[in-house]
N, CA, C and O atoms as a GROMACS GRO file, in nm:
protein
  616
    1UNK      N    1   7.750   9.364  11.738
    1UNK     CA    2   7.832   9.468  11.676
    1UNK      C    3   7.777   9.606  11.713
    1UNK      O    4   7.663   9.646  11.689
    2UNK      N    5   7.879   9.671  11.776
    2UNK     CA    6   7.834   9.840  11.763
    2UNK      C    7   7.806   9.914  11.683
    2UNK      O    8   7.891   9.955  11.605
    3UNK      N    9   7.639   9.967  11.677
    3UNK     CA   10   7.624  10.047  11.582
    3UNK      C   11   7.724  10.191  11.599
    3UNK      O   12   7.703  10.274  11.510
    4UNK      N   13   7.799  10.218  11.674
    4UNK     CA   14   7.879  10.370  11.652
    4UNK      C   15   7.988  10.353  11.590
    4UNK      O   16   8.068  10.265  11.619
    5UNK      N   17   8.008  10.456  11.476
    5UNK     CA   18   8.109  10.468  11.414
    5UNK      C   19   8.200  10.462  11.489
    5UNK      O   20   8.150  10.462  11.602
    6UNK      N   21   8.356  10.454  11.500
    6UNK     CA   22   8.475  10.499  11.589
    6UNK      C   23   8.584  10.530  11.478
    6UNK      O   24   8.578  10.510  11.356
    7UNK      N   25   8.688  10.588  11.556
    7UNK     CA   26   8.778  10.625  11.432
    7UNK      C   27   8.928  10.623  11.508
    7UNK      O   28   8.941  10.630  11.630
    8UNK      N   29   9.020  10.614  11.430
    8UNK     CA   30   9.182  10.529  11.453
    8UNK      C   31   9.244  10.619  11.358
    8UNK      O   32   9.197  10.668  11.255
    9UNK      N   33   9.344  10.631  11.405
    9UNK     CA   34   9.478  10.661  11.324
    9UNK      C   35   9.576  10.583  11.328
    9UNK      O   36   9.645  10.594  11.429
   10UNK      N   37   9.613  10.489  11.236
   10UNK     CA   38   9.684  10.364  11.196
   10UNK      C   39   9.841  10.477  11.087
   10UNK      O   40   9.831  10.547  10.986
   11UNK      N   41   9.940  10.448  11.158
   11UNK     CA   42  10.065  10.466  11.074
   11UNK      C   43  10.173  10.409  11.040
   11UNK      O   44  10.226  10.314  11.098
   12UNK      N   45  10.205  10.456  10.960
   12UNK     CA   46  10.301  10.350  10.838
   12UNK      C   47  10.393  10.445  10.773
   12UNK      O   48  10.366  10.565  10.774
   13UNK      N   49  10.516  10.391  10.706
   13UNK     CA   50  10.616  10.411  10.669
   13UNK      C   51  10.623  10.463  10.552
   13UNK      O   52  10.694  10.390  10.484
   14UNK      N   53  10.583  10.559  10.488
   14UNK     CA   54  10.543  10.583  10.314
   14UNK      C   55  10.668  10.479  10.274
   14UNK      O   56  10.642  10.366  10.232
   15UNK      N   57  10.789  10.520  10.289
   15UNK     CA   58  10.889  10.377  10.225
   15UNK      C   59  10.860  10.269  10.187
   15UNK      O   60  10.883  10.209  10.082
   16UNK      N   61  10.766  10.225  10.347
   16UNK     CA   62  10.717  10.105  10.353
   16UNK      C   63  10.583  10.065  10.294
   16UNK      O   64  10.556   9.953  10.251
   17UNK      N   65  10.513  10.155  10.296
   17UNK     CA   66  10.376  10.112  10.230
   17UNK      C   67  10.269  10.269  10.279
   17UNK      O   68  10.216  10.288  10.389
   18UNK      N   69  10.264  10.366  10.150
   18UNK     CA   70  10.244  10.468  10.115
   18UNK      C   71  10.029  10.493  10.121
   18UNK      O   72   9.948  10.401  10.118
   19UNK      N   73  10.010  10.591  10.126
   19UNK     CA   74   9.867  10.592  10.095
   19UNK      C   75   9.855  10.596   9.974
   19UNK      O   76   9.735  10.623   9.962
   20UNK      N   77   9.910  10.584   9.838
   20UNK     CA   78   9.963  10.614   9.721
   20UNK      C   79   9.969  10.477   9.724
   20UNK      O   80   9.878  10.452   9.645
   21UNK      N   81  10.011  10.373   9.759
   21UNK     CA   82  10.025  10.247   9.763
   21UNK      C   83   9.847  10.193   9.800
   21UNK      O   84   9.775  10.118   9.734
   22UNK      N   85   9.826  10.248   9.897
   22UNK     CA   86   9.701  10.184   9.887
   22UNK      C   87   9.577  10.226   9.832
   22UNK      O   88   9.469  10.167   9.830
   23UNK      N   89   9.608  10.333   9.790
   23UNK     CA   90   9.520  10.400   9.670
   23UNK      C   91   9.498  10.279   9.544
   23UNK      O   92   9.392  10.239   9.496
   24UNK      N   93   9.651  10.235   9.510
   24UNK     CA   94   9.698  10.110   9.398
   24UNK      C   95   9.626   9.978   9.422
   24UNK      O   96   9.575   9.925   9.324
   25UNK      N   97   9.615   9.920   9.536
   25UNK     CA   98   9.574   9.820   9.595
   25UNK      C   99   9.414   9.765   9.592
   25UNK      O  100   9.343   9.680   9.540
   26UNK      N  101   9.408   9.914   9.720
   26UNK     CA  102   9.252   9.968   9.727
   26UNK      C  103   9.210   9.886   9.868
   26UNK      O  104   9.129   9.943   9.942
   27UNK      N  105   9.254   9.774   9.900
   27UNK     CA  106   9.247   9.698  10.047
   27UNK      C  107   9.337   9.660  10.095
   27UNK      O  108   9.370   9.556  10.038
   28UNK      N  109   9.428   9.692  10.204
   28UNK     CA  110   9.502   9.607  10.240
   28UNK      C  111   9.538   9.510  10.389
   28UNK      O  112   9.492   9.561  10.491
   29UNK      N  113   9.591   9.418  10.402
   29UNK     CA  114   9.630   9.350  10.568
   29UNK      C  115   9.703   9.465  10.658
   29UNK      O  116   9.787   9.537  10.604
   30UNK      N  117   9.674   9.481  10.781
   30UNK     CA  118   9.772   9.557  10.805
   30UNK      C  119   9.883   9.446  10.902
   30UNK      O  120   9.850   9.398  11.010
   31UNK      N  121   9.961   9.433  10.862
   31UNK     CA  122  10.023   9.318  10.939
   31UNK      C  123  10.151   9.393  11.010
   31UNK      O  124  10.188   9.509  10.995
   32UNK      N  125  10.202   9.295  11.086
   32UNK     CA  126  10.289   9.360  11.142
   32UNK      C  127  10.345   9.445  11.245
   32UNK      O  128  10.453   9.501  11.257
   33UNK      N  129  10.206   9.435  11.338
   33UNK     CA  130  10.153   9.521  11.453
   33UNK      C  131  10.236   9.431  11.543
   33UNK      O  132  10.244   9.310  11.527
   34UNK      N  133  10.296   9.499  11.638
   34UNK     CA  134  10.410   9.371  11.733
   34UNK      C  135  10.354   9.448  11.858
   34UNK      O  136  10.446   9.428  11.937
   35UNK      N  137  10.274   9.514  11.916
   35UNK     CA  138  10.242   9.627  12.000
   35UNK      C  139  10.137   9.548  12.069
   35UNK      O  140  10.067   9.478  11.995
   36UNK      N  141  10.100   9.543  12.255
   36UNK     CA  142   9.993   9.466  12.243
   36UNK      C  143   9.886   9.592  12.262
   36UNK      O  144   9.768   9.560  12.254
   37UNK      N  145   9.909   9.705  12.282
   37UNK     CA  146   9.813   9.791  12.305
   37UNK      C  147   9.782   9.845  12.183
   37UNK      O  148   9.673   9.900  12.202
   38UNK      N  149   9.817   9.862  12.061
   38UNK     CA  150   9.794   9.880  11.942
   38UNK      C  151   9.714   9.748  11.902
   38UNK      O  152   9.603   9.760  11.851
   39UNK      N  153   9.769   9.617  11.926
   39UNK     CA  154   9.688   9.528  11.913
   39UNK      C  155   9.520   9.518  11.944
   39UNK      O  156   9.416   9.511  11.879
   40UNK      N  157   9.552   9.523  12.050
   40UNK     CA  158   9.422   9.548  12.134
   40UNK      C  159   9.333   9.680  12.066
   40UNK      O  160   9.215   9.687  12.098
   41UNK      N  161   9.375   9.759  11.995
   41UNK     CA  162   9.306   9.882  11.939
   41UNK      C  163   9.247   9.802  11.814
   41UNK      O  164   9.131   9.816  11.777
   42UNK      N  165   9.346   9.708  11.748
   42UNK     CA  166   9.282   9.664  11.657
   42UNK      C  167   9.133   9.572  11.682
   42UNK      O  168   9.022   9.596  11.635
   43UNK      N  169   9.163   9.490  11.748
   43UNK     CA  170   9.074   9.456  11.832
   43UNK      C  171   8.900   9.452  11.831
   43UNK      O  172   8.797   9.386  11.814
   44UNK      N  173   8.968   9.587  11.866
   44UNK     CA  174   8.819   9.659  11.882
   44UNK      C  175   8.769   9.744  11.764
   44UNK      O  176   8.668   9.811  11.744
   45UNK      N  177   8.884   9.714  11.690
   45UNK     CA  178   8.733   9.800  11.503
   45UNK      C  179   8.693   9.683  11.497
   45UNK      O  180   8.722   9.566  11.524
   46UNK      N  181   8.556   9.800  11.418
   46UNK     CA  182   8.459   9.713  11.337
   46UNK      C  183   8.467   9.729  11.186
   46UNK      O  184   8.557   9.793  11.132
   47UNK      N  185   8.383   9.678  11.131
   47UNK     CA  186   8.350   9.744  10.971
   47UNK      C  187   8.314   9.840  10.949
   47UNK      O  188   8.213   9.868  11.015
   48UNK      N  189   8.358   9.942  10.858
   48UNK     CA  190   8.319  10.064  10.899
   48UNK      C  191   8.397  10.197  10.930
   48UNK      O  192   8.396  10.305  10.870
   49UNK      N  193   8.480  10.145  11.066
   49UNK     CA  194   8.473  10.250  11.108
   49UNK      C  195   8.646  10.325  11.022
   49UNK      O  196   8.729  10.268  10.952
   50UNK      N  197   8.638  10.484  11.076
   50UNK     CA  198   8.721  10.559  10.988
   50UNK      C  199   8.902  10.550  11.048
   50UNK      O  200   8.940  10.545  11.166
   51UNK      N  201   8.974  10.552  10.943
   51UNK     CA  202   9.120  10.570  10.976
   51UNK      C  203   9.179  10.700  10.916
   51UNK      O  204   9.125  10.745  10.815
   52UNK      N  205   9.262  10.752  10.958
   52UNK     CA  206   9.318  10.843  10.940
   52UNK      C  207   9.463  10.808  10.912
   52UNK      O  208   9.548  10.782  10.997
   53UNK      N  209   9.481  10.810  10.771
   53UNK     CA  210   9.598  10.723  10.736
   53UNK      C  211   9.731  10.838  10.712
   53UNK      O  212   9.747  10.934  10.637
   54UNK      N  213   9.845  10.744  10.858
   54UNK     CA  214   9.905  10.854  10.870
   54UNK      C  215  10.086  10.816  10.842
   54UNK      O  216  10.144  10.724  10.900
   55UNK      N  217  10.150  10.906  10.743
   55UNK     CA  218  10.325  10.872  10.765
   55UNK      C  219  10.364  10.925  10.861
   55UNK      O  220  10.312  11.018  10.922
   56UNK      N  221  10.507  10.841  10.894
   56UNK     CA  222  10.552  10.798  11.028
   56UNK      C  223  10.688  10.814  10.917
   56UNK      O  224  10.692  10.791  10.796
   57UNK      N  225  10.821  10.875  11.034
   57UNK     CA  226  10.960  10.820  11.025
   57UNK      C  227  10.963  10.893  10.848
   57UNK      O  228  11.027  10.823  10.769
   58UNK      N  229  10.916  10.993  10.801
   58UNK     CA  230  11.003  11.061  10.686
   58UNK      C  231  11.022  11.212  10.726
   58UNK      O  232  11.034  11.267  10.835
   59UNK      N  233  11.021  11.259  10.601
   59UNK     CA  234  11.042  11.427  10.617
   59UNK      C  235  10.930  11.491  10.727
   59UNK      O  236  10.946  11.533  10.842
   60UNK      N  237  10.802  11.480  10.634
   60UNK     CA  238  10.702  11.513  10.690
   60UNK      C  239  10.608  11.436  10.723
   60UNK      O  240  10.519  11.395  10.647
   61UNK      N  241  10.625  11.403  10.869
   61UNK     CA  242  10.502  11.344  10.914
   61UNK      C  243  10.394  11.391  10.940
   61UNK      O  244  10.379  11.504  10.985
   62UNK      N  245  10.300  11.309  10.915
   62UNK     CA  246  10.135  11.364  10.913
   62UNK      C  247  10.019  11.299  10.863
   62UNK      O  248  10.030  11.183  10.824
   63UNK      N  249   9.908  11.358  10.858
   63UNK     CA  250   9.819  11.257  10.795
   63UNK      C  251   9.786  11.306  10.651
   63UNK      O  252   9.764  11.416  10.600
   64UNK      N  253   9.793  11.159  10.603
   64UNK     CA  254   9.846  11.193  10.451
   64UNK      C  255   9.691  11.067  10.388
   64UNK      O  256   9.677  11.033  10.270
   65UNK      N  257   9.619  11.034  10.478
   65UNK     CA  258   9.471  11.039  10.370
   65UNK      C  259   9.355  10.952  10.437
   65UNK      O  260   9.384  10.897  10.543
   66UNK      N  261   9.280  10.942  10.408
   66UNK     CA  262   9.170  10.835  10.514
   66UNK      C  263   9.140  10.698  10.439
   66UNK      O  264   9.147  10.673  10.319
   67UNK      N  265   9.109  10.627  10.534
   67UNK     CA  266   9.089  10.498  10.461
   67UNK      C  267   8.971  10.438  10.588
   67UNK      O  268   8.946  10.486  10.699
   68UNK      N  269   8.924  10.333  10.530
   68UNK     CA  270   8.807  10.228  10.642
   68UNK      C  271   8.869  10.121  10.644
   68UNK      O  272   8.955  10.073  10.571
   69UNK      N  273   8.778  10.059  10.808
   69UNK     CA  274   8.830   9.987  10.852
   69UNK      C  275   8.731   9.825  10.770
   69UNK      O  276   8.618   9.787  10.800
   70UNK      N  277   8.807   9.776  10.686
   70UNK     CA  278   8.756   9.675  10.591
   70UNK      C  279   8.651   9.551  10.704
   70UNK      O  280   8.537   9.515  10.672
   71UNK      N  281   8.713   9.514  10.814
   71UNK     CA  282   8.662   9.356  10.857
   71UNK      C  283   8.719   9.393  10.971
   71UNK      O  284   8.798   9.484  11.000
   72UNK      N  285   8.639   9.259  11.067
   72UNK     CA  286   8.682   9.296  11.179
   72UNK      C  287   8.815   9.182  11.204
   72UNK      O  288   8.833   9.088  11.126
   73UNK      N  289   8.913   9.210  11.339
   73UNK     CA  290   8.997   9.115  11.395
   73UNK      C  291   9.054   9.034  11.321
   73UNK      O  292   8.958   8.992  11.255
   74UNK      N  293   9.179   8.958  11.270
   74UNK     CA  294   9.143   8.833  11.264
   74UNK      C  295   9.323   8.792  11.272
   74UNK      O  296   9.414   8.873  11.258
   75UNK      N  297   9.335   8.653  11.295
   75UNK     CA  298   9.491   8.620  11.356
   75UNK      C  299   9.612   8.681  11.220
   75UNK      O  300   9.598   8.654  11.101
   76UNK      N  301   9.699   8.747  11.266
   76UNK     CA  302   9.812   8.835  11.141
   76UNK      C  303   9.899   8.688  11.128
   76UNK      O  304   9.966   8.646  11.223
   77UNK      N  305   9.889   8.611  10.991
   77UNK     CA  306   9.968   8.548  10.971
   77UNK      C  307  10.122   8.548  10.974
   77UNK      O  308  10.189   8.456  11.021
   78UNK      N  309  10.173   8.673  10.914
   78UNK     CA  310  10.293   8.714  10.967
   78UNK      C  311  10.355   8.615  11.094
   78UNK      O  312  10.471   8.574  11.091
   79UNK      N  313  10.284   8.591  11.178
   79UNK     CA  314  10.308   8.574  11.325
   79UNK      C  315  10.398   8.423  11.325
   79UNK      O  316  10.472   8.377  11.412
   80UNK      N  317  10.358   8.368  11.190
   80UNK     CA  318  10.393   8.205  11.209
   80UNK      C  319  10.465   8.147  11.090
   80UNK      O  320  10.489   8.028  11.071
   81UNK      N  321  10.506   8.287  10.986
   81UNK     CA  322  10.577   8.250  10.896
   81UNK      C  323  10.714   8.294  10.942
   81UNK      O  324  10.744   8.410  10.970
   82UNK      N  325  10.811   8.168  10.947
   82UNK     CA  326  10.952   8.192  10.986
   82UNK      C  327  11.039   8.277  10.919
   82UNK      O  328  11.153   8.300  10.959
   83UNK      N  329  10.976   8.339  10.791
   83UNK     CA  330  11.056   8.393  10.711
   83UNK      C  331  11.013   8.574  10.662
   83UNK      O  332  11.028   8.651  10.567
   84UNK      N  333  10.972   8.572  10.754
   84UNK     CA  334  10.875   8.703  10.778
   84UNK      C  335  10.987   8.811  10.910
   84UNK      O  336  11.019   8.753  11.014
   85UNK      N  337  11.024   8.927  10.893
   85UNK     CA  338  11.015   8.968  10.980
   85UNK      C  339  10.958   9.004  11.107
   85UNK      O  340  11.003   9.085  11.188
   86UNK      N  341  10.828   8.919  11.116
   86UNK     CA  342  10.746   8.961  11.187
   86UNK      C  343  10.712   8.830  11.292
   86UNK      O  344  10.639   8.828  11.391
   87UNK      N  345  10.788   8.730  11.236
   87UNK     CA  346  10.744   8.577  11.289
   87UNK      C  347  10.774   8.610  11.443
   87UNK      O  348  10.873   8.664  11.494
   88UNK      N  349  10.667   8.565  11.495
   88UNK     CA  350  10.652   8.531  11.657
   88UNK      C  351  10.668   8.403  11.720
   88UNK      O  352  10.563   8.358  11.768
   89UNK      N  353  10.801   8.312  11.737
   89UNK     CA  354  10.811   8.191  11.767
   89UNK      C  355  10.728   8.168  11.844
   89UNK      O  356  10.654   8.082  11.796
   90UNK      N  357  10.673   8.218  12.008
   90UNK     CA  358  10.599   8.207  12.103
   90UNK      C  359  10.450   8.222  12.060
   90UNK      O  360  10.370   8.177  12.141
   91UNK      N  361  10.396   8.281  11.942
   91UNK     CA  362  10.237   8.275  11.888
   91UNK      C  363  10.256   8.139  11.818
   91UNK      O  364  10.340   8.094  11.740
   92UNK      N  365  10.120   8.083  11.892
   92UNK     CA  366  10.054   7.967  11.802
   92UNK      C  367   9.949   7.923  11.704
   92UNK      O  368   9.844   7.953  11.760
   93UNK      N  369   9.930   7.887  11.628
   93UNK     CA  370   9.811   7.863  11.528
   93UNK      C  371   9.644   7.872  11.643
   93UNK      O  372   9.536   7.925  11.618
   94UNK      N  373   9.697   7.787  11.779
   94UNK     CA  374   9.544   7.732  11.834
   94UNK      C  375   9.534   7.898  11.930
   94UNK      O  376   9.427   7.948  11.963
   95UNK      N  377   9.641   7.945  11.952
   95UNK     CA  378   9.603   8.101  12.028
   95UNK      C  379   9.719   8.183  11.987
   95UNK      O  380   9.821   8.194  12.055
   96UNK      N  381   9.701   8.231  11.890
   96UNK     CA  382   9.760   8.372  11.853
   96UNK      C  383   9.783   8.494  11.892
   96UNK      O  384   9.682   8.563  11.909
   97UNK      N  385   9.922   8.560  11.920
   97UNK     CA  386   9.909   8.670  11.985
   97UNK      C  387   9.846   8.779  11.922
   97UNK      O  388   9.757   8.846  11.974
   98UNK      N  389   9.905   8.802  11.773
   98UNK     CA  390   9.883   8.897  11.701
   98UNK      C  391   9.715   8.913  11.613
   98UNK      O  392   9.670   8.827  11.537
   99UNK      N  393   9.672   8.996  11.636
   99UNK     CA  394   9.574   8.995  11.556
   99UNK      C  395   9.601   9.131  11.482
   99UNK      O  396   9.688   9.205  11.528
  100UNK      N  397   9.500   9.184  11.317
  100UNK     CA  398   9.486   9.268  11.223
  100UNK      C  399   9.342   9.266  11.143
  100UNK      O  400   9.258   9.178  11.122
  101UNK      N  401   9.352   9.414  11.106
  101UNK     CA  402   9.208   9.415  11.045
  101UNK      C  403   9.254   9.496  10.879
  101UNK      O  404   9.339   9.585  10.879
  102UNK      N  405   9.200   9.459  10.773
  102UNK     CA  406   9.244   9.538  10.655
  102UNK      C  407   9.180   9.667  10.639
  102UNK      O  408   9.082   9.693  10.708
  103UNK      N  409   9.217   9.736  10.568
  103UNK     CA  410   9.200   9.847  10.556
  103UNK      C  411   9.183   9.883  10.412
  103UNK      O  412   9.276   9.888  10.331
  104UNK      N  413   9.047   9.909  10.385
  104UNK     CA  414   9.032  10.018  10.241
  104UNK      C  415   9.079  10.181  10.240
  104UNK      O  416   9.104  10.255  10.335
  105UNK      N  417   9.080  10.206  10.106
  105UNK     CA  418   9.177  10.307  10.068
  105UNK      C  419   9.022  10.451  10.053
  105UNK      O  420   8.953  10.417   9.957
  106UNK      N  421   8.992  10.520  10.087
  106UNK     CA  422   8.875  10.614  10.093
  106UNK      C  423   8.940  10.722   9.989
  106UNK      O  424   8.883  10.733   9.881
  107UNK      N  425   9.054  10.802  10.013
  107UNK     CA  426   9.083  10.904   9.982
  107UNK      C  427   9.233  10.960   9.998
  107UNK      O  428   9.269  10.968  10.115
  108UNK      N  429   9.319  10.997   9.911
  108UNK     CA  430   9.424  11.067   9.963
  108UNK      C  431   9.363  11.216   9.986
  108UNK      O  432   9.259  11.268   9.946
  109UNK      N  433   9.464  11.262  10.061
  109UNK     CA  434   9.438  11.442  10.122
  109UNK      C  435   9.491  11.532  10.043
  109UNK      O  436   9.605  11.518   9.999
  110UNK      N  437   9.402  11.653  10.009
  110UNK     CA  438   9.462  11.772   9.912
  110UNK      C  439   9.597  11.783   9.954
  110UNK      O  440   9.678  11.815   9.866
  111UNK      N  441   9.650  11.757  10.103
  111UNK     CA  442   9.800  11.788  10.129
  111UNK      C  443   9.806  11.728  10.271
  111UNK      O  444   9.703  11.713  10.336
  112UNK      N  445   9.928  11.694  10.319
  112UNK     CA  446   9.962  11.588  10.412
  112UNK      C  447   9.890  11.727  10.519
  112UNK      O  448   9.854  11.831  10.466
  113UNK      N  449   9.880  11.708  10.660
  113UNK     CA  450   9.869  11.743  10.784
  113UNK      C  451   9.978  11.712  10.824
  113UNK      O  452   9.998  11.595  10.859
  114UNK      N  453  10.085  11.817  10.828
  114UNK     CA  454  10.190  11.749  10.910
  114UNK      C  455  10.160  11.783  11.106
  114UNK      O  456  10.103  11.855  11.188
  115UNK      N  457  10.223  11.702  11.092
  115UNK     CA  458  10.229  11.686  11.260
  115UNK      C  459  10.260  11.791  11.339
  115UNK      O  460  10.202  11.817  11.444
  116UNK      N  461  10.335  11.840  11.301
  116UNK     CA  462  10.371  11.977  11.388
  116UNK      C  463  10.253  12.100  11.397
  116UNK      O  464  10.227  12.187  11.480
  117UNK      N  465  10.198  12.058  11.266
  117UNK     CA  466  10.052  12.157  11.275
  117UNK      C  467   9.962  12.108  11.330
  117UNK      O  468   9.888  12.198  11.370
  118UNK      N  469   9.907  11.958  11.370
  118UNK     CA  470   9.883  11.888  11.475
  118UNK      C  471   9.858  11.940  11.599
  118UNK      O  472   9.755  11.978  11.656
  119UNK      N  473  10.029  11.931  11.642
  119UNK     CA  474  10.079  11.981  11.791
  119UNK      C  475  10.025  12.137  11.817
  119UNK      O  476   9.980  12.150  11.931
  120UNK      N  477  10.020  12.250  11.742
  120UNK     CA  478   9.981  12.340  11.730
  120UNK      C  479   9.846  12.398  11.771
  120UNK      O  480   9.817  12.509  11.815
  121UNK      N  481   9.745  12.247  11.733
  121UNK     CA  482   9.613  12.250  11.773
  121UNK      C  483   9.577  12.217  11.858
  121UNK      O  484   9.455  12.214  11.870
  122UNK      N  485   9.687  12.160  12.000
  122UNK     CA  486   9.660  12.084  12.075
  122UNK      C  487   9.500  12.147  12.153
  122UNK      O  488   9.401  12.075  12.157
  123UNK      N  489   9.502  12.272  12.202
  123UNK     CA  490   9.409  12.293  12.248
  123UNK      C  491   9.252  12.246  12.253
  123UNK      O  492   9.172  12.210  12.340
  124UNK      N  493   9.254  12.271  12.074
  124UNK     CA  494   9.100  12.246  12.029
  124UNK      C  495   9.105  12.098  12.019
  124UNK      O  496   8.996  12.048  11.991
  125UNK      N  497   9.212  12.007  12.036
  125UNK     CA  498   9.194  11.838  12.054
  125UNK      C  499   9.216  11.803  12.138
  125UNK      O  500   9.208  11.680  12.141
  126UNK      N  501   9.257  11.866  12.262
  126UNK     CA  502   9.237  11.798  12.395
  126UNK      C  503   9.359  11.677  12.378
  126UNK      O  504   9.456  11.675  12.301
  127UNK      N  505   9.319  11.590  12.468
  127UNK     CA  506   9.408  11.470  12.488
  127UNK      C  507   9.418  11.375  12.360
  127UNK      O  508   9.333  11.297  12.316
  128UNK      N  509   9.511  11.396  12.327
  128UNK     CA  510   9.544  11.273  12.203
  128UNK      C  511   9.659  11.223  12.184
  128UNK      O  512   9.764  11.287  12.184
  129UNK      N  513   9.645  11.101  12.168
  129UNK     CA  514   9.747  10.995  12.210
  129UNK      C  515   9.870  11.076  12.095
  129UNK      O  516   9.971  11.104  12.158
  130UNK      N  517   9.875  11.101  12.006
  130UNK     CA  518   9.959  11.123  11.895
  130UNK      C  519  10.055  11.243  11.953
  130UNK      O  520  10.177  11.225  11.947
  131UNK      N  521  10.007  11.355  12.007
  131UNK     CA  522  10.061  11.441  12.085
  131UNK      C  523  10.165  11.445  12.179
  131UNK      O  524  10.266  11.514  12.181
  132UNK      N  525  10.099  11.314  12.299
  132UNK     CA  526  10.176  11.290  12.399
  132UNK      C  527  10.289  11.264  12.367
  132UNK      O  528  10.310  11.190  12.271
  133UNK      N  529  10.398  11.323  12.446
  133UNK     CA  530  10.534  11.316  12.426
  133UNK      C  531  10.563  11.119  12.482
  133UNK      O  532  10.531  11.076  12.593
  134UNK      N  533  10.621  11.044  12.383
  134UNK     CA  534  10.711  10.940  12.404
  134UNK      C  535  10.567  10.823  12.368
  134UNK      O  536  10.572  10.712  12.420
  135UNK      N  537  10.446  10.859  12.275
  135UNK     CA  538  10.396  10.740  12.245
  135UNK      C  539  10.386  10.763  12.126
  135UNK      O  540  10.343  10.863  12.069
  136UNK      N  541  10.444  10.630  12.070
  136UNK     CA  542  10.521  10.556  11.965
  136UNK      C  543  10.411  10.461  11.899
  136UNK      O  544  10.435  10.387  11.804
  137UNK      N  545  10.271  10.476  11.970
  137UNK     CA  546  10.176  10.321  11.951
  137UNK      C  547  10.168  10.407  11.811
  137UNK      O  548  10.177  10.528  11.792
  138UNK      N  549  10.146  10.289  11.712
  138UNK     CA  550  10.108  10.287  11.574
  138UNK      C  551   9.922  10.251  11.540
  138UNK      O  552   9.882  10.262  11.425
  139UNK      N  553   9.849  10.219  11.627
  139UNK     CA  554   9.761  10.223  11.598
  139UNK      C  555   9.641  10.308  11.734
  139UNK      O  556   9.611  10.251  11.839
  140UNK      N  557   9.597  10.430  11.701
  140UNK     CA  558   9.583  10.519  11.812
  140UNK      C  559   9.404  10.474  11.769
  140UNK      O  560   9.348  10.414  11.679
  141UNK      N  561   9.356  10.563  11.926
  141UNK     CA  562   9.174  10.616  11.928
  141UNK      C  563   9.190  10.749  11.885
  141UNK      O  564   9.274  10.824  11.934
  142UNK      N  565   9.102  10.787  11.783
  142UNK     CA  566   9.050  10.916  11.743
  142UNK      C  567   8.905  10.957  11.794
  142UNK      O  568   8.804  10.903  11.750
  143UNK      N  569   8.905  11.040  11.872
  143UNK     CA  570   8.724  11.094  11.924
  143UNK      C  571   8.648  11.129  11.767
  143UNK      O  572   8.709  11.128  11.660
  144UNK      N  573   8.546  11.151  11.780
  144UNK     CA  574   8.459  11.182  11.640
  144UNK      C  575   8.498  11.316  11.652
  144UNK      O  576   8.542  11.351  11.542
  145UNK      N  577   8.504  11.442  11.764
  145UNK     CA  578   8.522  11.563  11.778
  145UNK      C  579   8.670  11.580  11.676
  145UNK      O  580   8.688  11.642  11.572
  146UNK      N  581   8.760  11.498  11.758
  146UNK     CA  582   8.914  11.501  11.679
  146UNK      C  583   8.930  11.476  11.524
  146UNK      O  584   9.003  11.533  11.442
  147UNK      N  585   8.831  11.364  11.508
  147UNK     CA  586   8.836  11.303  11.358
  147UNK      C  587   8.744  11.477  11.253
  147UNK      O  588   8.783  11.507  11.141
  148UNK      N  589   8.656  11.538  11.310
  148UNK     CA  590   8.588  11.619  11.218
  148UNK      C  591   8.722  11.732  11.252
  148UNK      O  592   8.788  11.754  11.151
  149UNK      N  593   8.759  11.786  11.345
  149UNK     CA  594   8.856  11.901  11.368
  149UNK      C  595   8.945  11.861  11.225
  149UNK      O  596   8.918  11.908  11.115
  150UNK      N  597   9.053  11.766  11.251
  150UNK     CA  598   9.158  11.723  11.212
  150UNK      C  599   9.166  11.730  11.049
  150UNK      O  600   9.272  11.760  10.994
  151UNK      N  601   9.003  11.688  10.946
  151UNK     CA  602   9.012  11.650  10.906
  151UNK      C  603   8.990  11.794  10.845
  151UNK      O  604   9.022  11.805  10.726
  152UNK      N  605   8.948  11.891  10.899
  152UNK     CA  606   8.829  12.044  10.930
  152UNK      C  607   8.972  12.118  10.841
  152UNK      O  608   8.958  12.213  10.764
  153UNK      N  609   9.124  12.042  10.874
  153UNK     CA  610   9.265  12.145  10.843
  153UNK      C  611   9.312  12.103  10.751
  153UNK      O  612   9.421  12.158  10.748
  154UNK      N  613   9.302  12.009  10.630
  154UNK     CA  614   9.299  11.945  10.520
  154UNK      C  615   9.289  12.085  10.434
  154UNK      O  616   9.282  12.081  10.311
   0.00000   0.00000   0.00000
């Protein structure tokens, strides 16, 4: 296991499941990842490391609070329940496509970061996946530089 922290920005649907929701909870699966390069991001957390928990698809998108990354990898059941939106006929019990890691609830934010104030900063964050025009991945890499900036506009 890597001792270096790393840090992700994982987003979600407040509709669908709110930081306010997992404030309530306090841990949750993140299931539902159908992405293999988001997959693969999951992948690679460990315990530990930081998320930047962000809404997607409302008024204001942005990052709306931090949370950790609970455990590492492990197969998203979703994948094999037929009654799931998420069921993957082609994933199998003995090799699974989908994998997920849960997520604890750290903190909601004095006020969302919306995104457009984000884009604004592009300068002082350099390349970040969230920025780039036409990527849609739901589970991104955050640099430690990006994660202290980002968190610096809270």
């Amino acid at each position: 296991m890597s001792a270096r922290k790393r840090y992700w920005l994982m987003k979600t649907e407040p509709d669908t499941f709110s930081i306010d929701d997992l404030a309530k909870v306090k841990t949750e699966p993140w299931t539902g990842v159908r992405n293999y390069q988001a997959r693969n991001h999951m992948k690679e957390m460990q315990v530990g490391d930081g998320v930047l928990f962000y809404h997607s698809s409302c008024e204001v998108p942005g990052i709306a609070g931090v949370a950790t990354v609970a455990n590492t990898a492990y197969p998203d059941p979703t994948q094999f329940d037929k009654n799931s939106d998420y069921f993957d006929a082609k994933s199998a019990r003995e090799q699974p496509r989908w994998e997920m890691v849960d997520v604890s609830f750290d903190r909601k934010l004095k006020r969302v970061i919306p995104l457009e104030e984000i884009k604004a900063h592009a300068d002082e964050l350099g390349p970040f996946a969230l920025t780039q025009r036409g990527n849609r991945l739901s589970v991104l890499p955050v640099s430690a530089a990006q994660w202290k900036f980002l968190l610096s506009l809270e």
